[in-house]
C-alpha positions in Angstrom: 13.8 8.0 -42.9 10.3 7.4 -43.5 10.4 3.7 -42.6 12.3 5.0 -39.3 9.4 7.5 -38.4 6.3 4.9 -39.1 8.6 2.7 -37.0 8.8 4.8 -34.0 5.7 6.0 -34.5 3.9 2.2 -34.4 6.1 2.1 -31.0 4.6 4.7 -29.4 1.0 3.9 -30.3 1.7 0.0 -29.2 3.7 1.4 -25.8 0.6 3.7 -24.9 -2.1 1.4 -25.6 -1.9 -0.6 -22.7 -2.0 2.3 -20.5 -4.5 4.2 -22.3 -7.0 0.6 -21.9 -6.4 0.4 -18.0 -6.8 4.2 -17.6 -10.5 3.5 -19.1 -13.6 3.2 -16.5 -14.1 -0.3 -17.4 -18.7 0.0 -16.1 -18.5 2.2 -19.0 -17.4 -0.4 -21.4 -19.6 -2.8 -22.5 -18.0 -6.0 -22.3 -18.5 -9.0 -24.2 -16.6 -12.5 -23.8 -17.9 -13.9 -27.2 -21.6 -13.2 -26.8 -21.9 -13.5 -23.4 -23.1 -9.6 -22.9 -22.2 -8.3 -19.2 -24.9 -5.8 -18.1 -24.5 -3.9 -14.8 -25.5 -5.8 -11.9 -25.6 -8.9 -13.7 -22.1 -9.6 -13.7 -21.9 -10.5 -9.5 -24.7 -13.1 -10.2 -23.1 -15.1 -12.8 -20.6 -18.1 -12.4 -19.7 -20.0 -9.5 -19.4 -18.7 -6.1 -16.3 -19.7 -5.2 -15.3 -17.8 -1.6 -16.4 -15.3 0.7 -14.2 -14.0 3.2 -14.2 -11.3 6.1 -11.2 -9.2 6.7 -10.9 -5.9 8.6 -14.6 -5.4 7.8 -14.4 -6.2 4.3 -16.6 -8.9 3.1 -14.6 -10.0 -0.1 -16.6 -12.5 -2.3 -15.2 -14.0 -5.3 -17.0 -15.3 -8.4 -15.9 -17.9 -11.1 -17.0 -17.9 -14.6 -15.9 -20.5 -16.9 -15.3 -19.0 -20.6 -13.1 -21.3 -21.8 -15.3 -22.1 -25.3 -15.8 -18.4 -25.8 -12.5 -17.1 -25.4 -11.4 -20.2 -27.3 -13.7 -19.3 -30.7 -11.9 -15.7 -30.2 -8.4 -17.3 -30.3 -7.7 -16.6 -27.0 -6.0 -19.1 -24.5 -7.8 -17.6 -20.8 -10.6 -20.3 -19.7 -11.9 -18.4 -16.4 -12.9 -14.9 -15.2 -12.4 -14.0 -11.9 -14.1 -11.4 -10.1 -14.6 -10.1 -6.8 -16.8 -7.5 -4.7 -16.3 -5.5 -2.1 -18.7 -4.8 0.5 -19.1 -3.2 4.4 -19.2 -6.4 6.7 -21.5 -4.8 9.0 -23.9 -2.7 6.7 -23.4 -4.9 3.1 -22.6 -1.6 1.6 -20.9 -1.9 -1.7 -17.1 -0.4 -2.0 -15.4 0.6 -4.6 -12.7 2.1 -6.0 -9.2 0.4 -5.1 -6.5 -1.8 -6.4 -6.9 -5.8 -6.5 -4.4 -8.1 -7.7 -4.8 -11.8 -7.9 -2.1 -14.4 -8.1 -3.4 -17.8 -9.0 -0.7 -20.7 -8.7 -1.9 -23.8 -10.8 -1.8 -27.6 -9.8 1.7 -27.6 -11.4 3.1 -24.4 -9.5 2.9 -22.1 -12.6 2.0 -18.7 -11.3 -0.2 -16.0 -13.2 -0.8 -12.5 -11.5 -2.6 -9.9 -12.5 -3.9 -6.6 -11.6 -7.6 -6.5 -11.8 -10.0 -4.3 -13.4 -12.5 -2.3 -11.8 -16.2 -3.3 -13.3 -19.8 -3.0 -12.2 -18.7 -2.0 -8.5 -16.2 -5.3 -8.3 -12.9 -5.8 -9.9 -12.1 -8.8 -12.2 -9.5 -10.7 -14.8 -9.5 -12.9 -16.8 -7.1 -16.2 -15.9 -5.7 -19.6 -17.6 -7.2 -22.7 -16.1 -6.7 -25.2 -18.7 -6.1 -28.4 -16.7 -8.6 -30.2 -13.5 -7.3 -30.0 -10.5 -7.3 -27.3 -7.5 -5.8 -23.7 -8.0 -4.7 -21.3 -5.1 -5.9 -18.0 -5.7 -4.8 -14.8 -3.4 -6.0 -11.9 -3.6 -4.5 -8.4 -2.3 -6.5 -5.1 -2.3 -6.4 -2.3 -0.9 -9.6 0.3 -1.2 -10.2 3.8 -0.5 -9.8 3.3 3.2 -6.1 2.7 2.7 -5.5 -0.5 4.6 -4.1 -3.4 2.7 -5.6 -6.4 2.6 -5.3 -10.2 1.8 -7.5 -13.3 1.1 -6.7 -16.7 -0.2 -9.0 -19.8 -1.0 -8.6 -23.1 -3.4 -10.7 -22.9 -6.4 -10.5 -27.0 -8.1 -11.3 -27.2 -11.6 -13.4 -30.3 -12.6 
């Protein structure tokens, strides 16, 4: 009996973790990929800029940080962070709040998608891109304005 009640218990605690870490406010958070320390602000400036894009007067632009040799000395198979920001086309105003999911389809048609986080006014994830060669990414968002919205671009990994 005992055995069946730490079981179910362990269950419950492993079932509500996942939602209990998405239901954080990930600005709060410090974050740290290895010891690459993420201070607000500083995030939006780091990597590669990999795509800016207008759509319904949202100016999306996406960032690429490679963190393949940090996430590697953690154990952990993810070799790029993708973020993006939101901001007012016509008055560069920063929005947040939303839902953003990325799909990115690698050179051999394997898909990942994945929900992003909300950090430092942008959302962001963390992806596999183990092998060179170019990657589709798509992104769909929708903010606090209600409108759904979609951008795509080719991200090649040298």
């Amino acid at each position: 009996m005992k055995k069946m009640t730490l079981i179910v218990a362990a269950t419950t605690i492993a079932l509500a973790a996942p939602a209990a870490f998405a239901a954080q406010d990930h600005e709060a958070m410090p974050m740290d990929h290895g010891s690459m320390k993420m201070e607000h602000g500083s995030m939006m400036s780091m990597g590669t800029l990999a795509h800016e894009y207008v759509v319904n007067g949202v100016k999306a632009t996406f960032r690429v940080i490679d963190i393949q040799k940090k996430m590697k000395a953690m154990g952990m198979k993810e070799t790029h962070h993708i973020m993006v920001m939101f901001t007012d086309a016509k008055t560069g105003k920063m929005l947040s709040g939303g839902e953003a999911t990325i799909k990115v389809i690698a050179p051999d048609k394997s898909e990942q998608v994945k929900a992003l986080m909300g950090m430092e006014g942008g959302f962001g994830s963390d992806f596999t891109m183990p092998k060179k060669g170019k990657y589709g990414v798509i992104c769909k968002f929708q903010l606090k304005d209600g409108k759904v919205r979609t951008t795509k671009f080719w991200y090649t990994v040298k």
